[in-house]
BALOBA-1460 file (C-alpha; in Angstrom, 3 decimals):
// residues 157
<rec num="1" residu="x" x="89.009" y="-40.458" z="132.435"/>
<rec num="2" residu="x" x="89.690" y="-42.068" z="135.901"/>
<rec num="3" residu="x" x="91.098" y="-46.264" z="135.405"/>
<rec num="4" residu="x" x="87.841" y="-48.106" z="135.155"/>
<rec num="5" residu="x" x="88.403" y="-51.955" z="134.648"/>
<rec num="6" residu="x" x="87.441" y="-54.916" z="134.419"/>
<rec num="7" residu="x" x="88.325" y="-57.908" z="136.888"/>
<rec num="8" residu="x" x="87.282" y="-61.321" z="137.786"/>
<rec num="9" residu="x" x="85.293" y="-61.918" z="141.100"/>
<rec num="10" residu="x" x="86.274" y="-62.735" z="144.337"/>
<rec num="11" residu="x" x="84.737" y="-64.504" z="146.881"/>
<rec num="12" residu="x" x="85.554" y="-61.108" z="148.585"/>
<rec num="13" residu="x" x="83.635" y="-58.932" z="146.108"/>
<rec num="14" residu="x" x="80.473" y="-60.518" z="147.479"/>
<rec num="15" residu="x" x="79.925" y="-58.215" z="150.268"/>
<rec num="16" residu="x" x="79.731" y="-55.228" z="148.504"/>
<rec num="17" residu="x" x="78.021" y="-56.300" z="145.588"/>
<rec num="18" residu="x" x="75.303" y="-57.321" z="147.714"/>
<rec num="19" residu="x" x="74.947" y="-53.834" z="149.754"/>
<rec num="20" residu="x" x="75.316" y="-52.409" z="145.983"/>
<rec num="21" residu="x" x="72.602" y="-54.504" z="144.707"/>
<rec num="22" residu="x" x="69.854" y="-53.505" z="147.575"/>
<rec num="23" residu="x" x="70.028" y="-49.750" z="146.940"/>
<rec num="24" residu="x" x="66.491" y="-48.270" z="146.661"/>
<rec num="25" residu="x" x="66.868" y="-45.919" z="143.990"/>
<rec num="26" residu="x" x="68.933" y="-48.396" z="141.830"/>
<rec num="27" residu="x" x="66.429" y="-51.453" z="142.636"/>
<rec num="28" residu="x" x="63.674" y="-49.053" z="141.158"/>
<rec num="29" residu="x" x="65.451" y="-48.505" z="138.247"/>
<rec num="30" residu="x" x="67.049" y="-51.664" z="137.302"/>
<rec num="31" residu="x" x="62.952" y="-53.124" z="137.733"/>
<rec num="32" residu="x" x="64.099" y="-57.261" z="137.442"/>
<rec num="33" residu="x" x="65.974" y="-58.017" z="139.926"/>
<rec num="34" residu="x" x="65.658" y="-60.273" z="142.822"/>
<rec num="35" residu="x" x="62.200" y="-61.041" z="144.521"/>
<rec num="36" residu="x" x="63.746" y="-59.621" z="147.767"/>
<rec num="37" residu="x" x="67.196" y="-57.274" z="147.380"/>
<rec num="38" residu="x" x="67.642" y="-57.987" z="151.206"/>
<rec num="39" residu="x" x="67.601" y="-62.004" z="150.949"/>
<rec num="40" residu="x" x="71.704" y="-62.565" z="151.456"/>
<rec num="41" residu="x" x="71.160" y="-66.247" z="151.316"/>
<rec num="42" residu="x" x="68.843" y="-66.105" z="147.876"/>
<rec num="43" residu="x" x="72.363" y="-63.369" z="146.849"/>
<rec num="44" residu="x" x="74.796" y="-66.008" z="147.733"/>
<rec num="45" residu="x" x="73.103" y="-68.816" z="146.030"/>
<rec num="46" residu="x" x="72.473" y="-66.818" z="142.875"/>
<rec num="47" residu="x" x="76.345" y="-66.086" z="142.840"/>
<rec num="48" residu="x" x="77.185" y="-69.313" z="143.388"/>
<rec num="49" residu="x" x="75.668" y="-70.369" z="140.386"/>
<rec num="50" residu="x" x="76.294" y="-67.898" z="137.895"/>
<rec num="51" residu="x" x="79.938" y="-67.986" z="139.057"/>
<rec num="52" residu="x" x="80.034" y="-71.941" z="138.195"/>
<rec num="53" residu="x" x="78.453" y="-71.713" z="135.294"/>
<rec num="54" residu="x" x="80.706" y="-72.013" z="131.924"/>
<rec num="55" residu="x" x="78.557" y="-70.323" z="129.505"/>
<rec num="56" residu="x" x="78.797" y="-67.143" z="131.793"/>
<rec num="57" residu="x" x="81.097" y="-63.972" z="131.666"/>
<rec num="58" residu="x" x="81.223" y="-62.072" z="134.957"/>
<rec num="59" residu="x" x="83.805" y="-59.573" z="135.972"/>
<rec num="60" residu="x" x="84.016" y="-57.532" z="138.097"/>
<rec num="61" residu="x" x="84.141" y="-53.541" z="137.549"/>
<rec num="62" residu="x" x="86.596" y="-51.322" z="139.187"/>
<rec num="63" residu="x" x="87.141" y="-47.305" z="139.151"/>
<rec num="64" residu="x" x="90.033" y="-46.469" z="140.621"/>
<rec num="65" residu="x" x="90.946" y="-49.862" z="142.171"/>
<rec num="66" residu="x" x="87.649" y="-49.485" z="144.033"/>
<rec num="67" residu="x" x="84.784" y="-52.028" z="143.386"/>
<rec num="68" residu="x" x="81.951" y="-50.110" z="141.967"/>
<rec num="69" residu="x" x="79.874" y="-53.019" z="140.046"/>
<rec num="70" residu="x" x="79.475" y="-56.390" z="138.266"/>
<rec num="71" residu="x" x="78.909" y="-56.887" z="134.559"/>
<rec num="72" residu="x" x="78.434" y="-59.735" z="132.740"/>
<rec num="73" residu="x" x="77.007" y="-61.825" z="129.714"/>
<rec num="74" residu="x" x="74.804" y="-65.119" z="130.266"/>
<rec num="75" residu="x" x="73.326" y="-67.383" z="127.905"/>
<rec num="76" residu="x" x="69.207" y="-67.428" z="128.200"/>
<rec num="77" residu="x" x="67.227" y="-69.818" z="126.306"/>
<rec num="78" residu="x" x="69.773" y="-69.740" z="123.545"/>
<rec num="79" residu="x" x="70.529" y="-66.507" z="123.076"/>
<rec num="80" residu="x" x="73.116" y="-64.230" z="125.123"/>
<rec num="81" residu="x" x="72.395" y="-60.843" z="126.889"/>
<rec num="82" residu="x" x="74.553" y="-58.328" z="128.802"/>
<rec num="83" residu="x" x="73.554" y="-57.263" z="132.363"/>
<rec num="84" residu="x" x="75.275" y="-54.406" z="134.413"/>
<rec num="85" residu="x" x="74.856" y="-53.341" z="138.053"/>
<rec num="86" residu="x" x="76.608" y="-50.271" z="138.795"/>
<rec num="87" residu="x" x="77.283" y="-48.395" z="142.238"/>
<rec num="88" residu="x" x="74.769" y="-45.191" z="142.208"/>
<rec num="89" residu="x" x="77.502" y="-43.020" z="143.291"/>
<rec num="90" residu="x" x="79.291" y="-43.097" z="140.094"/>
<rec num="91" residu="x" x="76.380" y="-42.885" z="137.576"/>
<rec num="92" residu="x" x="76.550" y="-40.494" z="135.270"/>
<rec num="93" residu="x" x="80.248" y="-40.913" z="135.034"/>
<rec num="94" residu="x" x="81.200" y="-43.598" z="132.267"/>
<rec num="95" residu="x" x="81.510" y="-46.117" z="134.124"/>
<rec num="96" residu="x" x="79.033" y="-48.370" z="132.666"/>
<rec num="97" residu="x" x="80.087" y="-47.035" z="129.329"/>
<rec num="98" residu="x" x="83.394" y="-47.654" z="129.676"/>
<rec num="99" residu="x" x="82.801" y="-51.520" z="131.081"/>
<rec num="100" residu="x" x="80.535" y="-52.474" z="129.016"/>
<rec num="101" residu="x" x="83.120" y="-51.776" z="126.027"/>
<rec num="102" residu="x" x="85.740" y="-53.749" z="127.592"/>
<rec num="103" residu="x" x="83.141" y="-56.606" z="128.212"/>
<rec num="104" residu="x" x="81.978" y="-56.246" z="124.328"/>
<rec num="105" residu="x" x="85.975" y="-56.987" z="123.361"/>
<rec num="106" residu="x" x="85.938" y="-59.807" z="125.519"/>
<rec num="107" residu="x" x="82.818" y="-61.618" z="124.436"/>
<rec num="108" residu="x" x="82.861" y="-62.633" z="120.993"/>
<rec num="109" residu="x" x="79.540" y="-63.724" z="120.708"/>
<rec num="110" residu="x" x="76.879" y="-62.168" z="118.160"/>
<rec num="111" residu="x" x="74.037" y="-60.816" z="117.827"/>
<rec num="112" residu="x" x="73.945" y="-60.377" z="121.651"/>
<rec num="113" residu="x" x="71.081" y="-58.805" z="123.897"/>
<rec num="114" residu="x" x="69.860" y="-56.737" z="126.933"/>
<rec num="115" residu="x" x="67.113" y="-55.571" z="128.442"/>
<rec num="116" residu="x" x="66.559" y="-52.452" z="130.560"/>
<rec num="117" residu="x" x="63.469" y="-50.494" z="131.915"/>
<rec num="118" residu="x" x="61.876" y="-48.300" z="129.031"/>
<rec num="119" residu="x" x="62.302" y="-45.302" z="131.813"/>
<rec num="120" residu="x" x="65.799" y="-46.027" z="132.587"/>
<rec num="121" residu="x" x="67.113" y="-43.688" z="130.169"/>
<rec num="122" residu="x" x="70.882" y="-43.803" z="131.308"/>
<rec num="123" residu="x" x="70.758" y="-47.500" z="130.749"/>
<rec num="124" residu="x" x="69.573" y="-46.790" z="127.525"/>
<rec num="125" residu="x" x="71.998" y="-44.533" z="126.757"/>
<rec num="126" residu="x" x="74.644" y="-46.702" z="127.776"/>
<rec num="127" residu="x" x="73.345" y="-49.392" z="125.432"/>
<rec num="128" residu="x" x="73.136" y="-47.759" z="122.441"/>
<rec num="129" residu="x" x="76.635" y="-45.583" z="122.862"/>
<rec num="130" residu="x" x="77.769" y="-49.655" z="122.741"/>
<rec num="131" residu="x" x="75.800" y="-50.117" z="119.317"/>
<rec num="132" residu="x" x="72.987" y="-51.922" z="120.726"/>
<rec num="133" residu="x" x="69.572" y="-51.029" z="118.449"/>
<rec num="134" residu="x" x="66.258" y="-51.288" z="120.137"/>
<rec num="135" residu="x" x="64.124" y="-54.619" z="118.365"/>
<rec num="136" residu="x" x="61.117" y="-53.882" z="120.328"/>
<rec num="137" residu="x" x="59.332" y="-53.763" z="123.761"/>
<rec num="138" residu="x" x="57.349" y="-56.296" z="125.803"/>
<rec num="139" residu="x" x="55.554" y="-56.034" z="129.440"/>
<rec num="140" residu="x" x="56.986" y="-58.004" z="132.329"/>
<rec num="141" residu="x" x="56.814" y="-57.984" z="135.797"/>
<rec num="142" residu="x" x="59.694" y="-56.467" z="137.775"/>
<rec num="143" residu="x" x="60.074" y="-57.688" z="140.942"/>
<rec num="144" residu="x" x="62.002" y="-54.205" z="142.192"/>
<rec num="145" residu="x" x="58.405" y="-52.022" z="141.581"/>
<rec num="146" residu="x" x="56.536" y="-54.904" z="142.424"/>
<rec num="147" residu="x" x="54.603" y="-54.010" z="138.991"/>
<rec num="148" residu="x" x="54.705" y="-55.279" z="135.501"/>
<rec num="149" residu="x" x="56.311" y="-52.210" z="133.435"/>
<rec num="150" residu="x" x="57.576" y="-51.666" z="129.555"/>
<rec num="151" residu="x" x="61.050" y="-53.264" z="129.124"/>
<rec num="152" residu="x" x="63.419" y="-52.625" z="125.674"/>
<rec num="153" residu="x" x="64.806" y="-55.096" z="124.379"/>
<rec num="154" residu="x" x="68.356" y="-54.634" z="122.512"/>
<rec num="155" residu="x" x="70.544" y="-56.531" z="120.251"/>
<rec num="156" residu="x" x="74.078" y="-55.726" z="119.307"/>
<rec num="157" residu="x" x="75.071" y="-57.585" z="115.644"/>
């Protein structure tokens, strides 16, 4: 398995998260993301704020000493949830997996949560190789089909 890891962020990070975070294909299938991928300003302010925040986990995620993501737990409306964003060029190779693992030893916190597209069967996938169960479904809009879809939600005891 190549070194995947986990890091904190830097303010030089933001850059390429950014051009990461306005693929097409991975916009589609994340669904809820930002109102407009291509709003840098909106991006930095979001950062800026989840990077302040204490009751956030962000780090970083590295293959091969090369930035290929972000992953991270929040708290939202009392509860907290797992996100992941990872580099298109590397799907299908663990990396995800492998992160959210090493996020999972660092945050303590239980039951957590996520959320992913019912379609987006590799996110899924990655979920539920972490333990995550499926608790049910609910429709939402998703700014990144500009539709309301199916989301599952997950919990992790």
């Amino acid at each position: 398995m190549a070194a995947i890891a986990l890091r904190p962020i830097d303010q030089a990070d933001l850059d390429v998260l950014f051009n990461l975070m306005r693929d097409p294909e991975s916009v589609r299938m994340a669904a809820f993301t930002a109102k407009d991928p291509d709003d840098r300003a909106a991006f930095d302010a979001h950062m800026a704020k989840v990077l302040a925040a204490p009751d956030v986990t962000m780090r970083a995620v590295t293959l091969e000493d090369r930035l290929v993501g972000s992953i991270a737990a929040f708290v939202i409306e009392g509860e907290t949830e797992v996100t992941y964003w990872i580099d298109r060029s590397v799907w299908g190779r663990g990396v995800a997996t492998h992160a959210l693992a090493e996020l999972l030893q660092t945050v303590e916190t239980r039951p957590l949560f996520a959320r992913a597209a019912s379609d987006n069967a590799g996110s899924l996938i990655v979920l539920r190789k972490a333990g995550f169960q499926p608790t049910g479904t609910e429709v939402s809009y998703a700014a990144g089909r500009d539709a309301d879809i199916e989301e599952t939600i997950l919990r992790l005891d």
